[in-house]
C-alpha positions as MATLAB code, in Angstrom:
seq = 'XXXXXXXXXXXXXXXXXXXXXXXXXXXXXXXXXXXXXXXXXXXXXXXXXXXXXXXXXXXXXXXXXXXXXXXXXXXXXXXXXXXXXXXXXXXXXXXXXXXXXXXXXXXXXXXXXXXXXXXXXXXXXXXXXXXXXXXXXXXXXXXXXXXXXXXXXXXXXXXXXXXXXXXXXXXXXXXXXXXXXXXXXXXXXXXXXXXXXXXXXXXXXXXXXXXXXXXXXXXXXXXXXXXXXXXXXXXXXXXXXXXXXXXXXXXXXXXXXXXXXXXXXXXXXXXXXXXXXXXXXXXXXXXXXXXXXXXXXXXXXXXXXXXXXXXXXXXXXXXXXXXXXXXXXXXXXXXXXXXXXXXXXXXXXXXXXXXXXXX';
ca = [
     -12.597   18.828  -13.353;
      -8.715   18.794  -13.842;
      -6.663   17.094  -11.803;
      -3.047   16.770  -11.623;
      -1.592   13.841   -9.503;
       1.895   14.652   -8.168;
       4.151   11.882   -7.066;
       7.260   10.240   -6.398;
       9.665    8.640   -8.711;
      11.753    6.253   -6.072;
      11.331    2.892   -6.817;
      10.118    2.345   -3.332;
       7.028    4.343   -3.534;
       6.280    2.730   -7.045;
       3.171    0.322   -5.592;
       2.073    2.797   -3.935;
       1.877    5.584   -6.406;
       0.297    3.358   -8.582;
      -2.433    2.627   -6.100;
      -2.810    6.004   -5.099;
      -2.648    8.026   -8.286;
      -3.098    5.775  -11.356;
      -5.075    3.719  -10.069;
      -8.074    6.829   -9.345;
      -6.888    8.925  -12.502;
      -7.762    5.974  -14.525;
     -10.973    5.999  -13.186;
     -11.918    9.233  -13.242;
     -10.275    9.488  -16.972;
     -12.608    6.917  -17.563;
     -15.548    8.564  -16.579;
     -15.094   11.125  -19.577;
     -16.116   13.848  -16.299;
     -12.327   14.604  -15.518;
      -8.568   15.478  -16.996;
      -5.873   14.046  -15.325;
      -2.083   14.869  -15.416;
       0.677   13.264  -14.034;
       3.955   15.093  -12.663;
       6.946   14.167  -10.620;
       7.758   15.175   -7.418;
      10.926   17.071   -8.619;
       9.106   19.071  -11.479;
       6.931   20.277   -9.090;
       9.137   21.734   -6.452;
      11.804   22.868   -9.044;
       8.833   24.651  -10.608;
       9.695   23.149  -14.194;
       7.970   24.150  -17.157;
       6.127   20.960  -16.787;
       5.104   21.695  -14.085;
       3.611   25.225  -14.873;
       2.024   23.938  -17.488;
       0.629   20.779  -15.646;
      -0.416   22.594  -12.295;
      -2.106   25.460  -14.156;
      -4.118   23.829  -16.104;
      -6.045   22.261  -12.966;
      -8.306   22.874  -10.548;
      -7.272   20.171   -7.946;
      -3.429   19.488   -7.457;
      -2.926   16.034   -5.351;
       0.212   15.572   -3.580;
       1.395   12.209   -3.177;
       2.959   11.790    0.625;
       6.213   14.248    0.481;
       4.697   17.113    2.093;
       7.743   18.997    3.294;
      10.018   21.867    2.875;
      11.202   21.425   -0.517;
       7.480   20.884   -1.698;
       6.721   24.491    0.738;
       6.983   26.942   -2.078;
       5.072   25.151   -4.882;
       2.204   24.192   -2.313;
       2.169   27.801   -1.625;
       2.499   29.302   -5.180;
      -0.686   27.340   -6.924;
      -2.861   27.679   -3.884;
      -2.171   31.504   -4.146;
      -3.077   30.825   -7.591;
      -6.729   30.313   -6.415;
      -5.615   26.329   -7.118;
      -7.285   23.568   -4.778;
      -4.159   21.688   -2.930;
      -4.342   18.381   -1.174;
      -2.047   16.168    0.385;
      -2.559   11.630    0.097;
      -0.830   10.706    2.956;
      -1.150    6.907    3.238;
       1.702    5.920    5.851;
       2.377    6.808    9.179;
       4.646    8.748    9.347;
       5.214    8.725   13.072;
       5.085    4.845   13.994;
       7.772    4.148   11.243;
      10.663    1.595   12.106;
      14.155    1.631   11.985;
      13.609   -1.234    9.577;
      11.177    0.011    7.786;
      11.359    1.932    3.769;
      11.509    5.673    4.171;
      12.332    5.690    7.521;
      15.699    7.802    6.635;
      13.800   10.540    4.886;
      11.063   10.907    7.244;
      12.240   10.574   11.156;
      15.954   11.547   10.040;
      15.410   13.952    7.219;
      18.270   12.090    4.512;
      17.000   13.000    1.717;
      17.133   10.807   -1.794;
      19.030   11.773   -4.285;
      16.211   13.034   -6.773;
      14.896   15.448   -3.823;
      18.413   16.605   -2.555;
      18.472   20.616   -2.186;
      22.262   20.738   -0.645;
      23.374   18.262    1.287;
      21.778   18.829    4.650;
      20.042   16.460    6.307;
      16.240   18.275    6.306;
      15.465   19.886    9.627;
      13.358   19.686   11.511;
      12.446   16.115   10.262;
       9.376   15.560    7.579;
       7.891   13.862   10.292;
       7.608   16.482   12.594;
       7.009   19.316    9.647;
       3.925   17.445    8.100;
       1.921   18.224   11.402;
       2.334   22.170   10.876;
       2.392   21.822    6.674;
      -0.655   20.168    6.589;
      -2.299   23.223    8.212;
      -1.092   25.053    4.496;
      -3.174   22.724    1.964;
      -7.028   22.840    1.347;
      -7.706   18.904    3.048;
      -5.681   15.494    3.533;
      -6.250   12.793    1.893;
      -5.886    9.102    3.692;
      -7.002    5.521    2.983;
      -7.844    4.048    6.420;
     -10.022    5.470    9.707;
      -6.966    5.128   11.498;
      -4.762    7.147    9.379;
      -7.962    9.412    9.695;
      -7.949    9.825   13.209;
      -4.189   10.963   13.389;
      -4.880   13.635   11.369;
      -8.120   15.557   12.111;
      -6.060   17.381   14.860;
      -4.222   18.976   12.002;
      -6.965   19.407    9.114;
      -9.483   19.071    7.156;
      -9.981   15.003    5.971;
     -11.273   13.206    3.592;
     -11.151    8.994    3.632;
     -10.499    7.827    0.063;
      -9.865    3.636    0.001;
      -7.588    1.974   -1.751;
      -9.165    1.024   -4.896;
      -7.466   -2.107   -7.780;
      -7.958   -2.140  -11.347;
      -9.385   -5.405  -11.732;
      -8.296   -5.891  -14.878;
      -4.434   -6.051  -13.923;
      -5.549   -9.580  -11.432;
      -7.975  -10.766  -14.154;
      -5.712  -11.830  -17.147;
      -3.022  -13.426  -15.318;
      -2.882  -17.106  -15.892;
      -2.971  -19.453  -12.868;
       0.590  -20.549  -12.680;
      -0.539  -22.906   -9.557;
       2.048  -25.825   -9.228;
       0.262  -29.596   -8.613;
       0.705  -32.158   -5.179;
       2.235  -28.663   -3.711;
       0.943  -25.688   -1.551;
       2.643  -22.680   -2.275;
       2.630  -20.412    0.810;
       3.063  -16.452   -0.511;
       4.463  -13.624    1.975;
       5.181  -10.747    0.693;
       7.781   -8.568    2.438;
       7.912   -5.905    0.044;
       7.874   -2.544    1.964;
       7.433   -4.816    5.348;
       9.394   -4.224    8.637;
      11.383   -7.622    8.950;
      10.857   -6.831   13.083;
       7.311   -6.533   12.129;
       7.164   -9.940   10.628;
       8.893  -11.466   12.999;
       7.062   -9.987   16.322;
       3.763  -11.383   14.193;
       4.795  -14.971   14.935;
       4.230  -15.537   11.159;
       7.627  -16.656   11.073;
       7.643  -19.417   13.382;
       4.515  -20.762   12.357;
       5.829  -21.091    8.549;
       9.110  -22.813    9.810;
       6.770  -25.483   12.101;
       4.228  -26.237    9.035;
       7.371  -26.171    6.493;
       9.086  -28.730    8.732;
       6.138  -30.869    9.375;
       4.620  -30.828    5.661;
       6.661  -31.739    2.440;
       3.819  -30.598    0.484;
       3.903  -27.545    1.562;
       6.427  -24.184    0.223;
       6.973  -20.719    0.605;
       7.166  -18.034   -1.609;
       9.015  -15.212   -0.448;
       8.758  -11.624   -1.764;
      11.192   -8.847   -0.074;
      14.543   -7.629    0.032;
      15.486   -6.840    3.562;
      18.855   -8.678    4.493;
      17.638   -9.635    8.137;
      15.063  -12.075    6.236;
      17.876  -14.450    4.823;
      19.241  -15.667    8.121;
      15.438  -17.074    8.780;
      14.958  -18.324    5.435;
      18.236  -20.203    5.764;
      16.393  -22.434    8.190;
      13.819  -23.479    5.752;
      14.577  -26.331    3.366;
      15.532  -24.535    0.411;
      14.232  -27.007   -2.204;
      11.132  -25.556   -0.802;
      11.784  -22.028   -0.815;
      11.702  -19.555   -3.760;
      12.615  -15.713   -3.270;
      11.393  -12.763   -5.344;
      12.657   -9.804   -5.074;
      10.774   -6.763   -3.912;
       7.212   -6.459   -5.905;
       6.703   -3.480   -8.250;
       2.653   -3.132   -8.778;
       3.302   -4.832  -12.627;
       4.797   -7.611  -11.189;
       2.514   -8.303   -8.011;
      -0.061  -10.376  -10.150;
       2.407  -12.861  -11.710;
       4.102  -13.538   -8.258;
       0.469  -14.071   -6.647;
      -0.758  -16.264   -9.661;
       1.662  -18.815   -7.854;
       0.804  -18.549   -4.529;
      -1.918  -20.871   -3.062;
      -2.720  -19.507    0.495;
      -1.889  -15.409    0.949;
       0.000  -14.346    4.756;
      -0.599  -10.614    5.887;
       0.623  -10.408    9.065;
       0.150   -7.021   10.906;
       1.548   -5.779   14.403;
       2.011   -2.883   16.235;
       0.946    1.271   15.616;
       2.430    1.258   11.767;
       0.620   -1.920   10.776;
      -2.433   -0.987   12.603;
      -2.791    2.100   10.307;
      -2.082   -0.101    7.100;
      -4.656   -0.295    4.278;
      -7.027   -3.811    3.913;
      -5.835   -3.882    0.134;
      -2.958   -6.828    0.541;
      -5.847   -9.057    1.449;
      -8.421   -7.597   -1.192;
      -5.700   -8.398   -4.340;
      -5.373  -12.092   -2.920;
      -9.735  -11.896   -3.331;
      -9.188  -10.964   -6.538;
      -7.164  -14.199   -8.176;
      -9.579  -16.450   -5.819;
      -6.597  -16.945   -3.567;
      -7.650  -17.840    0.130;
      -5.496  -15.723    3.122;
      -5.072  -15.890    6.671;
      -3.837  -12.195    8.534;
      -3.463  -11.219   11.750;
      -6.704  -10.446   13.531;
      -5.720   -6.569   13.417;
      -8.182   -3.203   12.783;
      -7.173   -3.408    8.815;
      -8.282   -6.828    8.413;
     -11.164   -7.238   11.026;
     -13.646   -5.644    8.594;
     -13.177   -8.972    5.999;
     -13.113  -11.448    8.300;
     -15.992  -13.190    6.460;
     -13.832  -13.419    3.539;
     -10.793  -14.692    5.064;
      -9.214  -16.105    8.315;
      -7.869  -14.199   11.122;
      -5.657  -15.766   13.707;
      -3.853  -14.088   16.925;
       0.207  -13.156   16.692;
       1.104  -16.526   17.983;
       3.156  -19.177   16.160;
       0.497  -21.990   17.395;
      -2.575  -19.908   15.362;
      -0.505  -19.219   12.584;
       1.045  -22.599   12.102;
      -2.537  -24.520   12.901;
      -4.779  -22.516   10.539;
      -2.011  -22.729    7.422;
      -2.385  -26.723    8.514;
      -5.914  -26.872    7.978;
      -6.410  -24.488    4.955;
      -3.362  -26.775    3.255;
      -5.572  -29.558    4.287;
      -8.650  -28.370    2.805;
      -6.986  -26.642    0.085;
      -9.689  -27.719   -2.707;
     -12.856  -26.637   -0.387;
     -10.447  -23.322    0.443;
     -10.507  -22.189   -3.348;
     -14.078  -22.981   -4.277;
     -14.809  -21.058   -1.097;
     -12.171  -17.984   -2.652;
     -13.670  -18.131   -5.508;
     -17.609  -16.933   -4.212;
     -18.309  -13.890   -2.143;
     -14.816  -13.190   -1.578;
     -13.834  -12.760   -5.128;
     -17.101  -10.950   -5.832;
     -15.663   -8.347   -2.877;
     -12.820   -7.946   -4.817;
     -14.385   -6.961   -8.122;
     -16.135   -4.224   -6.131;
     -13.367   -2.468   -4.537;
     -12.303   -1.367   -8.601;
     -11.429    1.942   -9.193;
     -13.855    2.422  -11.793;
     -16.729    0.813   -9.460;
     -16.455    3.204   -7.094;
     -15.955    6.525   -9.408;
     -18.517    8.449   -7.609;
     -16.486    8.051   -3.466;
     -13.422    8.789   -5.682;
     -15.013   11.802   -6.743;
     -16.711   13.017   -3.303;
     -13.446   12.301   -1.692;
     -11.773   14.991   -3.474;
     -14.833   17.111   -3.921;
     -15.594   17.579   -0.721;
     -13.398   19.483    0.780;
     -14.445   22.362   -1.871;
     -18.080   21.457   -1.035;
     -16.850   22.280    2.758;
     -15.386   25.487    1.796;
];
């Protein structure tokens, strides 16, 4: 089969993209059964030569997210061309914050630069057109059941997890810093409101202020974070910027005990992965005892949105920090290795299959 993975170029939807598209083509590349292409977003609805050339060549086009009216025509040109079109939709769309990356494009209709087409605001917004669009491609594409269930009203669906490549956690040395515990939260792509109605906040403040061992290590760029991190001592505090997917591994090779917070409708439809790519460099992690999380609990350690539960259980793991990683290092890592791509070649496969196999 041919396949030809069409995404964004923003530098905001980088992680992503590379979870979504590289991460499968590899595998399925790898499985000497497929062909995979890559094309940006913008060849494809400018109709480039690249794009000819890379969209009819294959029998499956996959859309990456931007579903809307400047990707209209070239959905409807290759699937008149007998081509099979689906759509990876792997946000909500609906529950997005103020706060939050891409909420300007998607509840306001701004478009970035690379996808201007005049400068109108897009109308109605990509929100609300992605109900009625997705009624236009073969099936939709999404990585969690809750994602799923927003979208059978409006097509056919097909769950495909987010799968790592191993190999990017694996050969990263441990760059794990001694008589310290290096906290890691990263914000990249995170709702500061979101982080802060978790409690997460609080409880690092409490356990920063009570422990000298222990420091934070804090990925993100939103400017609402720096008033908070202000309070912390800042000997004890070192700030990344926000995470492309080549530089996630290095950052968590530092990072001792792993945060995911979750709260509210976005978070709720997030993807377990965050917590799965801690698994994979042995690194224990508490989240928030939410839907994407609930189905690891034996691997990790969920706590309720509270300060208290968030500040007492980074006490004790930071207590029992040794036990913690030879704990990490068992069934939990062993999870990780099978959530790879390449492990999991043949759900890759029905996932996009089987909407042809539907009709």
């Amino acid at each position: 089969m041919k396949i030809t993975f069409v995404h964004s170029t923003l530098t905001e939807d980088q992680y992503r993209v590379h979870i979504r598209c590289h991460n499968p083509a590899a595998a399925l590349q790898a499985s000497g059964r497929h062909i995979v292409h890559f094309l940006p977003l913008e060849e494809f609805f400018h109709n480039s030569p690249a794009a000819v050339e890379g969209c009819a060549s294959a029998d499956v086009i996959i859309l990456h997210r931007y579903l809307f009216e400047n990707t209209l025509a070239g959905v409807a040109r290759w699937r008149a061309r007998g081509k099979k079109v689906l759509v990876d939709i792997d946000l909500s769309v609906e529950y997005l914050a103020a706060d939050r990356p891409g909420f300007s494009f998607w509840r306001k209709g701004i478009l970035p630069l690379p996808f201007k087409n005049g400068s109108r605001p897009v109308f109605p917004s990509p929100a609300e057109q992605l109900k009625w669009l997705f009624k236009m491609v073969d099936g939709i594409l999404v990585p969690t059941p809750q994602l799923a269930r927003d979208c059978f009203p409006h097509g056919r669906v097909q769950l495909l997890a987010d799968y790592l490549n191993t190999n990017e956690y694996l050969v990263v040395p441990s760059q794990k810093r001694a008589d310290s515990v290096w906290l890691g939260l990263n914000a990249s792509g995170q709702a500061f409101s979101s982080l802060k109605g978790s409690g997460v906040l609080e409880g690092i403040e409490q356990v920063l202020h009570q422990s000298e061992r222990l420091n934070l290590l804090f990925a993100g760029a939103d400017p609402s974070a720096a008033r908070w991190l202000s309070r912390l001592p800042a000997e004890r505090v070192e700030v990344l910027p926000v995470l492309s997917a080549e530089g996630l591994p290095a950052a968590l090779s530092k990072v001792d005990i792993g945060l995911l917070p979750a709260v509210g409708e976005f978070d709720l439809r997030q993807s377990p992965l965050p917590a799965v790519e801690y698994m994979a460099m042995k690194i224990p992690w508490i989240a928030s005892n939410q839907p994407p999380f609930q189905g690891l609990a034996e691997y990790g350690h969920l706590v309720g949105n509270s300060p208290a539960e968030w500040a007492e259980a980074i006490g004790w793991l930071a207590e029992n920090i040794e036990a913690a990683r030879q704990r990490a290092a068992g069934a939990p890592y062993l999870y990780a290795l099978s959530q790879d791509a390449a492990e999991n070649i043949e759900k890759i496969e029905r996932a996009i299959c089987g909407f042809e196999e539907a009709g």
